[in-house]
C-alpha positions as CSV (number, residue, x, y, z in Angstrom):
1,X,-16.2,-6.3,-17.7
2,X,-19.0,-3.9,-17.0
3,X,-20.9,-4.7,-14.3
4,X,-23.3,-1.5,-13.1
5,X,-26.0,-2.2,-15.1
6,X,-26.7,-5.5,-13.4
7,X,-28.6,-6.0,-9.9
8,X,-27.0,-6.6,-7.0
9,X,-28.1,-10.7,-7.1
10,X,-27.0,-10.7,-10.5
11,X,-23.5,-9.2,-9.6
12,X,-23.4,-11.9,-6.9
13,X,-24.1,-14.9,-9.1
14,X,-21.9,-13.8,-11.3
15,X,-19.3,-13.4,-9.0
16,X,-19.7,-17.2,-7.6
17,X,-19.7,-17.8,-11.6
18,X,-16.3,-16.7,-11.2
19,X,-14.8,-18.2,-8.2
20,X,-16.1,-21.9,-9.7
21,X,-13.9,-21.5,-12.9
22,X,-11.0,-24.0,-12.6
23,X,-8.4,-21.4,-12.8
24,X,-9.4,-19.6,-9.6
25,X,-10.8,-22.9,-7.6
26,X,-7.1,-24.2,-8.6
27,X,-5.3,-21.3,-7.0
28,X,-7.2,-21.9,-3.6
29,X,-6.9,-25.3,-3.7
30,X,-3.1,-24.9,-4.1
31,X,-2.9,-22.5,-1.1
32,X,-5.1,-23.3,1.1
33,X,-5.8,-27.4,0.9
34,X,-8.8,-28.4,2.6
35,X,-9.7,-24.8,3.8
36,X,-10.0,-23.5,0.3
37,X,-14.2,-23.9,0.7
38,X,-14.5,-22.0,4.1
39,X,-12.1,-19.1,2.4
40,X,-14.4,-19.0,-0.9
41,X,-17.3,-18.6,1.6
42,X,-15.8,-15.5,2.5
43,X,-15.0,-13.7,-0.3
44,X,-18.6,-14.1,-1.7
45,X,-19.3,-12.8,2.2
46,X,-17.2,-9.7,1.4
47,X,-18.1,-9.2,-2.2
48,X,-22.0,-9.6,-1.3
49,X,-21.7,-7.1,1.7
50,X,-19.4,-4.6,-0.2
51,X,-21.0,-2.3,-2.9
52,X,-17.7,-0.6,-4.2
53,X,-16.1,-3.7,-4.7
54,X,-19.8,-5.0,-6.8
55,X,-18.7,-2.1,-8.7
56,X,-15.1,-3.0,-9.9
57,X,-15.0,-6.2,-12.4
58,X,-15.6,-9.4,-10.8
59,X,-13.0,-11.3,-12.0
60,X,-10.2,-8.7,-10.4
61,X,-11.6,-8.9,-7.1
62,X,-11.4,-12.5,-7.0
63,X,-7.7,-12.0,-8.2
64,X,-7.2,-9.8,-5.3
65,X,-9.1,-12.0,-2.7
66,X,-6.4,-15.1,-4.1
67,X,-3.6,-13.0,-2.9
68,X,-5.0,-13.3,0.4
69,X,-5.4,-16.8,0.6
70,X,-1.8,-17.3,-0.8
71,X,-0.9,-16.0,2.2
72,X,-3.4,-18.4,4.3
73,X,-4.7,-14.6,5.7
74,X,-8.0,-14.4,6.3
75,X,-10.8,-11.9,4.9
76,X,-13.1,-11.0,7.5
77,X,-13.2,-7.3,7.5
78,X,-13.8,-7.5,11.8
79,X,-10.8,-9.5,12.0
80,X,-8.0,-7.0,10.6
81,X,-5.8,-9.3,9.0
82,X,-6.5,-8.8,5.1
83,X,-8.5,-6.7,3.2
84,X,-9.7,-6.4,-0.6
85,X,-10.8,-2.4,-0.8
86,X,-12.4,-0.3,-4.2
87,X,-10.1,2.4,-5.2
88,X,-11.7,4.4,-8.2
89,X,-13.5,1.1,-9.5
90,X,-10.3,-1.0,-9.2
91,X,-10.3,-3.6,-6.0
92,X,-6.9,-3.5,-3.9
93,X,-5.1,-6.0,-1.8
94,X,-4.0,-4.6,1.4
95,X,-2.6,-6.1,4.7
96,X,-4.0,-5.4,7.6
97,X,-1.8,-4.5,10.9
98,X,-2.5,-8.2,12.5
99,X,-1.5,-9.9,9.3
100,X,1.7,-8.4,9.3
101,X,2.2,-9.7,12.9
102,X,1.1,-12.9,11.9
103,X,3.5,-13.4,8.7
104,X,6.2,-12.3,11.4
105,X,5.8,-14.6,14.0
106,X,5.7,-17.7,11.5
107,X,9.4,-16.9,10.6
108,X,9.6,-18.5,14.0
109,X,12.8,-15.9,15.3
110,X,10.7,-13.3,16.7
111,X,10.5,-13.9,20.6
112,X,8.2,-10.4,20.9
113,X,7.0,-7.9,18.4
114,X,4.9,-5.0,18.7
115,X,3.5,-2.0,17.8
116,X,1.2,0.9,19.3
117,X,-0.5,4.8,19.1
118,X,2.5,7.6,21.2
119,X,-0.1,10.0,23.1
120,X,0.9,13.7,23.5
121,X,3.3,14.0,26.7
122,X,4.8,9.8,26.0
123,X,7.7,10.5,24.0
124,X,10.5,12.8,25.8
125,X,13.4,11.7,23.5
126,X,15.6,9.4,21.0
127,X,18.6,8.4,21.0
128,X,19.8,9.1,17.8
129,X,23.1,6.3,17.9
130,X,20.8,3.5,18.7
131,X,17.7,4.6,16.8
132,X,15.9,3.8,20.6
133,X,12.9,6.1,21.8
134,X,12.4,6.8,25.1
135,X,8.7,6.3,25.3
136,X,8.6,6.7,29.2
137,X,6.7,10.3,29.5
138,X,3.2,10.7,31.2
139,X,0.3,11.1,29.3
140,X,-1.3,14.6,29.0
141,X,-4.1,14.3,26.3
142,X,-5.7,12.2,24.0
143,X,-3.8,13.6,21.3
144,X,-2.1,11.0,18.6
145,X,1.5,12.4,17.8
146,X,3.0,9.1,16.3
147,X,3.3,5.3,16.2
148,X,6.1,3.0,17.1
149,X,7.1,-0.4,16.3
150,X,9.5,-2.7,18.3
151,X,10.3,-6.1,18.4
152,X,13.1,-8.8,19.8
153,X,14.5,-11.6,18.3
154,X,15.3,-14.7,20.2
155,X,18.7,-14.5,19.7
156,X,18.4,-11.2,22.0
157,X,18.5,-8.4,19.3
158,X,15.8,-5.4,19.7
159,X,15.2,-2.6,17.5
160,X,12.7,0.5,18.1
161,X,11.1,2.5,15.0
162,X,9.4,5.6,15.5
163,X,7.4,7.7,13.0
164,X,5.1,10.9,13.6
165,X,1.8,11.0,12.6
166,X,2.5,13.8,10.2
167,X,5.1,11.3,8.2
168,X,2.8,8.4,8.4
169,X,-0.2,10.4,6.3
170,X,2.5,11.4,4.0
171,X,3.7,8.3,3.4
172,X,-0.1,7.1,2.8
173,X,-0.6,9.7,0.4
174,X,2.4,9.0,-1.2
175,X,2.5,4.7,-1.7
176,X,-1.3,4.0,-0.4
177,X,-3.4,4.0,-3.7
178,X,-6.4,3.0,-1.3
179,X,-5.6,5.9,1.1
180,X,-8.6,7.9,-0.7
181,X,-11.0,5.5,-0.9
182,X,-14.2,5.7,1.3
183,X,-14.1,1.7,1.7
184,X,-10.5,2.0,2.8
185,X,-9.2,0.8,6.8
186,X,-7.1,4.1,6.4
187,X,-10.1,5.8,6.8
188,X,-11.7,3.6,9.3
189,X,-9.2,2.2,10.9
190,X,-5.9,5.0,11.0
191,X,-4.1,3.9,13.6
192,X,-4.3,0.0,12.9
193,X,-2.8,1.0,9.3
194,X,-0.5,3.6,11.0
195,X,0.4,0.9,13.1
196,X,1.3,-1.6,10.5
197,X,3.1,0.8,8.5
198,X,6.0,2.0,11.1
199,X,5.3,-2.0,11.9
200,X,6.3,-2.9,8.1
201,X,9.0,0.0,7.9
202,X,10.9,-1.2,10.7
203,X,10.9,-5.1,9.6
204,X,11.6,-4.2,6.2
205,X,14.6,-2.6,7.5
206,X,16.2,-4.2,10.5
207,X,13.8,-7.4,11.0
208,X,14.2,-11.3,9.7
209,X,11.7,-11.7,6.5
210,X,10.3,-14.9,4.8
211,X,9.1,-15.6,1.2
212,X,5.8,-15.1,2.4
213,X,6.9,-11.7,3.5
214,X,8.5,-10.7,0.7
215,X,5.2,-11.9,-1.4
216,X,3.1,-9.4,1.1
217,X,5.7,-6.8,0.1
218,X,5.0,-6.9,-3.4
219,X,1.0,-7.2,-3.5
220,X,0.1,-4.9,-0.6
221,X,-2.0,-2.0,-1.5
222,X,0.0,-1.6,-4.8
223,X,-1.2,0.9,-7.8
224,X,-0.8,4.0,-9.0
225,X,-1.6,6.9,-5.9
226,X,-3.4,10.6,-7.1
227,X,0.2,11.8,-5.8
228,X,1.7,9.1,-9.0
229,X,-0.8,10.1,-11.2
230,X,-0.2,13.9,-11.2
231,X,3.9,13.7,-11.0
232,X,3.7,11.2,-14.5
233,X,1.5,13.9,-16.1
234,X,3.5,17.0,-15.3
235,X,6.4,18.6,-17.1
236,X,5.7,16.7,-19.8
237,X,4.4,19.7,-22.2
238,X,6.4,19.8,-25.5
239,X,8.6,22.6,-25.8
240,X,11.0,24.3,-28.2
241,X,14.4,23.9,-28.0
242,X,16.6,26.7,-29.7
243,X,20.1,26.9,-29.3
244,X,22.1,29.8,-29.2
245,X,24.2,30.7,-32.4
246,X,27.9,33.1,-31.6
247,X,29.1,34.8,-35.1
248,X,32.9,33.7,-35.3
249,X,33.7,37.2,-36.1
250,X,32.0,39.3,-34.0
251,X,31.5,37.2,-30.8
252,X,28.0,38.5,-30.9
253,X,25.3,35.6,-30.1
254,X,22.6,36.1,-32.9
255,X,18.9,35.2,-32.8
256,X,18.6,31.6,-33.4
257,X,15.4,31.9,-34.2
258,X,15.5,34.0,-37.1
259,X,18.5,32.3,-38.7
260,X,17.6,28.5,-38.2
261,X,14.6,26.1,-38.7
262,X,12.8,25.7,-36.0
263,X,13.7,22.8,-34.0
264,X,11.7,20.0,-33.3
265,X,9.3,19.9,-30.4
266,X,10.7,17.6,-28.1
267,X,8.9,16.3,-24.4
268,X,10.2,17.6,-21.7
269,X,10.1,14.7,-18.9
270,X,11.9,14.6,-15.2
271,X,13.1,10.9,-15.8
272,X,15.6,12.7,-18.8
């Protein structure tokens, strides 16, 4: 649905045209019961404040906004628990590092859960049979090296995650198809994301989950990432395959080329 050529109050209208169509008032209503108005208020607050997202189509952000409420999250950018970003004119789901606390601690079996920025000089080692870091070093700079994640059930069993900052950017560039994108917490927010991520890792692993946790899982920040993009489109130039003839008599391999048809041009693809 193209939607540049219109003005910004005419993106809006048609925006709240969408969000009254039975399909999406339907989808709020189911998740969110009486709360459904106060959550619609916000997303027209979002859209009407955001002007990558009054660039994508309409009806996908309010798509993405529904996955929000179907995890009774809200959307208030200041609040850090959900967002709805632009990434190259498409809008994107993504959790934000208090939501991920908050779908946690309503599985009702974490007694504490938590995750924070490792300063230059705080990490002095792990140990590598428990997976525990020793986090216990004084602080000599304002230097970000990493971010940790920890939690404790209430049946008594703790687990620590630890991952540099180096792997956490690689791991954004990597699955983060928002990562890039100038309306993106990951470039306003690093260390909350960072902090959600080792958070999210760590559960993921070693932590109790819930439906709604496994529904995050599968509708956070998903897409395809500039990384994605460039691996699908490489190696994949057709190429000619000749196969080397022997001559029964001699022994001597002759020119395949010269003696057979060429072959057929066949894609060469790293998935083969």
């Amino acid at each position: 649905m193209a939607n540049n050529n219109l003005s910004k109050t005419e993106k809006i209208d048609q925006f709240k045209g969408i969000l009254n169509t039975q399909t999406i008032r339907a989808q709020l209503r189911n998740s969110l019961k009486d709360k459904a108005g106060q959550f619609m208020s916000s997303m027209i607050d979002l859209y009407s404040g955001d002007t990558g997202l009054q660039q994508c189509d309409p009806e996908k952000v309010a798509l993405e906004c529904v996955k929000a409420a179907a995890l009774d999250l809200p959307l208030v950018k200041s609040l850090g628990y959900a967002y709805v970003v632009p990434y190259r004119n498409v809008p994107t789901f993504t959790i934000g590092y208090k939501g991920l606390i908050q779908l946690a601690q309503r599985t009702g079996q974490y007694k504490t859960i938590n995750s924070d920025v490792v300063y230059e000089g705080e990490i002095t080692g792990r140990d590598k049979l428990s997976g525990m870091v020793n986090l216990d070093g004084e602080r000599i700079s304002d230097t970000v090296v990493g971010y940790f994640a920890y939690f404790k059930l209430l049946n008594g069993y703790e687990k620590v995650l630890y991952m540099s900052k180096e792997e956490i950017e690689k791991y954004a560039e990597r699955y983060s198809p928002s990562y890039h994108s100038q309306y993106s917490p990951w470039q306003k927010e690093f260390d909350k994301m960072a902090c959600k991520t080792v958070l999210r890792q760590l559960i993921s692993k070693y932590g109790p989950t819930s439906t709604e946790m496994q529904k995050a899982e599968l509708s956070d920040d998903k897409g395809t990432t500039p990384k994605q993009e460039i691996n699908d489109k490489a190696n994949r130039q057709m190429i000619d395959v000749q196969v080397e003839q022997v001559d029964e008599t001699t022994g001597e391999i002759t020119d395949s080329a010269a003696e057979q048809p060429k072959s057929e041009a066949l894609p060469f693809d790293d998935d083969d």
